[in-house]
C-alpha positions as CSV (number, residue, x, y, z in Angstrom):
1,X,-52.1,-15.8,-30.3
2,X,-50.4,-12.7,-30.5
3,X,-50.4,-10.3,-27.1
4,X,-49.9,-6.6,-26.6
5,X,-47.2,-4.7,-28.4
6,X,-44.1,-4.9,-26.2
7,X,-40.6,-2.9,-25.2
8,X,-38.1,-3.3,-23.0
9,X,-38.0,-1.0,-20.3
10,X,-34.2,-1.0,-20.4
11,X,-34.5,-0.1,-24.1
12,X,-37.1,2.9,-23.2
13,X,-34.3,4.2,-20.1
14,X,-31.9,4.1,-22.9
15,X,-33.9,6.1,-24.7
16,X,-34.7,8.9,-21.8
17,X,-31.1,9.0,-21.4
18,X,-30.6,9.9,-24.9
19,X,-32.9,12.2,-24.7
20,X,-30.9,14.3,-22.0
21,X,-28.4,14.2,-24.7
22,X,-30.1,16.2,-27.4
23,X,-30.3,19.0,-24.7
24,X,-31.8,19.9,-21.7
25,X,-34.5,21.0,-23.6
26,X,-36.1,18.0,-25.1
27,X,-35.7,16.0,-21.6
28,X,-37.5,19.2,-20.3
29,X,-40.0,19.0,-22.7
30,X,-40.8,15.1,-22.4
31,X,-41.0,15.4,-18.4
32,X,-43.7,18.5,-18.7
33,X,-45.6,16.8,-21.4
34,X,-45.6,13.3,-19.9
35,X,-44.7,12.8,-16.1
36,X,-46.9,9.6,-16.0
37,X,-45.2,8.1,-18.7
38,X,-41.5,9.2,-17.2
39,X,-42.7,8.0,-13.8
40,X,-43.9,4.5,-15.5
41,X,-41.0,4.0,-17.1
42,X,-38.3,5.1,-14.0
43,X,-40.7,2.7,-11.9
44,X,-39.6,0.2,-14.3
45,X,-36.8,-2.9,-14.2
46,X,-34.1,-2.9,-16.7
47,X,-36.2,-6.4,-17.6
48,X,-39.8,-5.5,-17.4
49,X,-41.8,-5.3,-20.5
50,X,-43.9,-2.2,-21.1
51,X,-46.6,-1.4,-23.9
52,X,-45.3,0.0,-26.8
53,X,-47.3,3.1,-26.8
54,X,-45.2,4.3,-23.2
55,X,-42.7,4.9,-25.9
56,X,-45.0,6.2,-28.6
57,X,-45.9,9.4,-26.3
58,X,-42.1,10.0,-25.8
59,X,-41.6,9.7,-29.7
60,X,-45.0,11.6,-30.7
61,X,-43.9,14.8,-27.9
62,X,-40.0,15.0,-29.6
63,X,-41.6,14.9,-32.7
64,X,-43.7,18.0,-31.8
65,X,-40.8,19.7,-30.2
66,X,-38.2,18.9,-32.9
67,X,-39.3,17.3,-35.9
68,X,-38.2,14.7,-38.2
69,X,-34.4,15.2,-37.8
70,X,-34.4,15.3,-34.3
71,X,-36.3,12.1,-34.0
72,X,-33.9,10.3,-35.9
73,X,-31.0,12.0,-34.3
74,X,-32.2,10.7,-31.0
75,X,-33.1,7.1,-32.0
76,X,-29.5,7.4,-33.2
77,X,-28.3,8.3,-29.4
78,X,-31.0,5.9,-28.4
79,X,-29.0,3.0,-30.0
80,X,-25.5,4.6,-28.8
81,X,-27.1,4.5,-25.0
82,X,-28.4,1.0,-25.2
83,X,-24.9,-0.7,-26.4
84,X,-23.5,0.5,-23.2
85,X,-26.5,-0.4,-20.8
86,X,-27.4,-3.4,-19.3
87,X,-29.6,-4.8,-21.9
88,X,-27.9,-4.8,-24.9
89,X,-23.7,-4.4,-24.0
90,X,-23.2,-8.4,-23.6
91,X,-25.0,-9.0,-27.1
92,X,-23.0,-5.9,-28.7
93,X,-20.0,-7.2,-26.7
94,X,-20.0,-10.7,-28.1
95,X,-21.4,-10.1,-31.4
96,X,-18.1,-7.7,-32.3
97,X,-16.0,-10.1,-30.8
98,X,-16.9,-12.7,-32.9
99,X,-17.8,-11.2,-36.0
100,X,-16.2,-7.8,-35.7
101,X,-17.4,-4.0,-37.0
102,X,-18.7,-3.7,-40.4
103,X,-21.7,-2.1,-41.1
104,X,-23.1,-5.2,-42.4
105,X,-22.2,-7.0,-40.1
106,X,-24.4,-4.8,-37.3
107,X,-27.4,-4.8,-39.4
108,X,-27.5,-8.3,-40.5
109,X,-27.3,-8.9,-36.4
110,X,-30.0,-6.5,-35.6
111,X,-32.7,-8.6,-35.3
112,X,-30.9,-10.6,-32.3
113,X,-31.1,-6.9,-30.7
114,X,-34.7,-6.9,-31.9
115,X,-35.4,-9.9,-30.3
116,X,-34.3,-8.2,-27.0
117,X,-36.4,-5.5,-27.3
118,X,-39.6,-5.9,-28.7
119,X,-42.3,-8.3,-28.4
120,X,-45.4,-9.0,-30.7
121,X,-44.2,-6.3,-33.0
122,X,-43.3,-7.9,-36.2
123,X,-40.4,-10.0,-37.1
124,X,-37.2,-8.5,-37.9
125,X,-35.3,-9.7,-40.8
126,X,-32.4,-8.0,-42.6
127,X,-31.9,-8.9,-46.6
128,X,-29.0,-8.1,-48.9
129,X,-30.0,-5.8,-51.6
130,X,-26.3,-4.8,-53.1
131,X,-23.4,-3.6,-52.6
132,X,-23.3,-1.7,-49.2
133,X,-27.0,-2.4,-49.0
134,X,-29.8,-3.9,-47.0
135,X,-32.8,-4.1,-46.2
136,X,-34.0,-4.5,-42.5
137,X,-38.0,-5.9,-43.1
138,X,-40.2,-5.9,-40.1
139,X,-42.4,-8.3,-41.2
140,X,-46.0,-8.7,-39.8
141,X,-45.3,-5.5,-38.1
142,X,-48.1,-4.4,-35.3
143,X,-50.7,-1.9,-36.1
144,X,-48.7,1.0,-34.3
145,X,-45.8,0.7,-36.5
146,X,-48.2,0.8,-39.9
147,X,-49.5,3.5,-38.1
148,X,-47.1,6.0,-36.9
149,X,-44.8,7.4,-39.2
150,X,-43.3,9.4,-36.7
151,X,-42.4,6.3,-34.9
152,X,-40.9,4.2,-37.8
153,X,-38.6,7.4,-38.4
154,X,-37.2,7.2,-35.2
155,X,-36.5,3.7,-35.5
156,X,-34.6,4.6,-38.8
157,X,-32.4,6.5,-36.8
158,X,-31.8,3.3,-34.5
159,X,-30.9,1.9,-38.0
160,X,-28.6,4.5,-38.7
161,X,-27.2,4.3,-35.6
162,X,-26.1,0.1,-37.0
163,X,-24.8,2.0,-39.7
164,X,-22.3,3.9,-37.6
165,X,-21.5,1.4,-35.1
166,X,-20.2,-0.6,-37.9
167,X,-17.7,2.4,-39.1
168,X,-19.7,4.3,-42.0
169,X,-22.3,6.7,-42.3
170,X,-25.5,5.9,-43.8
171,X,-28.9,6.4,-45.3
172,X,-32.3,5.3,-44.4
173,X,-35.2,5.3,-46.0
174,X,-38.3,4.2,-44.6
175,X,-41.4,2.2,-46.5
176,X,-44.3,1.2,-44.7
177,X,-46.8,-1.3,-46.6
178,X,-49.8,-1.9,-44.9
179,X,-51.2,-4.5,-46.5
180,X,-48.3,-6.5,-46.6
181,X,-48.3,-5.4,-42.5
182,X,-45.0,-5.2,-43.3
183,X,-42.2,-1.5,-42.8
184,X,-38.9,-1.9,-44.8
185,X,-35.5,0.5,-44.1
186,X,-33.4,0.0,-47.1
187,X,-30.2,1.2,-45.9
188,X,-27.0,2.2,-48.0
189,X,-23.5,2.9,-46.8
């Protein structure tokens, strides 16, 4: 049986810290609108597993501030911040080590990053669809990702983010398909 939507707290820390990167601003912003959820989440262990929708308020509150480009620009940063934390570096580490930097080569490894950070979400899978093109499928997704558009877009820009940690610059887009339970980023480079 399938529990709570899950995150890594590590993941969410990453993803305060890239929110002081967008400017002072948007960290401003999130603390004022949210102290609880900042206080849960700086309470937190690298480790510790926190419900989904901790994150959801952060995403909801940039989205309000910024719209849809900022919240892909700082899942983007979010990504940048969590290859050199504690959570993900020794993954990113060894995965370019042994396979090196491509863009495909970061995306098709994304869900052993997924793995790391979510729990009863949805199952990450990534599928060739061309030439310089996937498709990253979380399948079965969780009810908050068939949702929330707004939080599906900032997990394009952690997809994005793949993209240029493997060199190129790419493009996104998003389809969510509910009855399926299923949200699909084909991504070109």
């Amino acid at each position: 049986m399938k529990g709570e939507p899950r995150i890594r707290a590590g993941y969410v820390k990453a993803n305060l810290a890239a929110a002081a990167g967008c400017g002072p601003k948007v960290l401003g912003a999130l603390r004022a609108a949210a102290p609880d959820v900042i206080d849960t989440i700086r309470a937190a262990g690298h480790g510790d597993w926190l419900p989904v929708d901790v994150n959801q308020r952060l995403v909801r509150e940039v989205r309000a501030l910024g719209g849809q480009a900022l919240l892909r620009d700082w899942g983007r940063r979010t990504v940048f911040e969590s290859v050199e934390g504690p959570l993900l570096k020794p993954l990113w580490r060894a995965v370019v080590n042994l396979f090196g930097l491509t863009p495909a080569m970061t995306l098709r490894r994304a869900p052993l990053g997924w793995e790391l950070v979510y729990r009863d979400c949805g199952l990450l899978t990534a599928v060739p669809i061309g030439d310089n093109a996937l498709q990253l499928r979380i399948e079965g997704a969780c009810a908050l990702f068939l949702d929330d558009a707004d939080y599906v877009e900032w997990i394009g820009g952690a997809v994005e983010a793949a993209v240029d940690l493997g060199g190129d610059r790419g493009r996104v887009e998003v389809h969510v398909d509910r009855s399926a339970r299923r949200v699909e980023f084909d991504v070109r480079w």
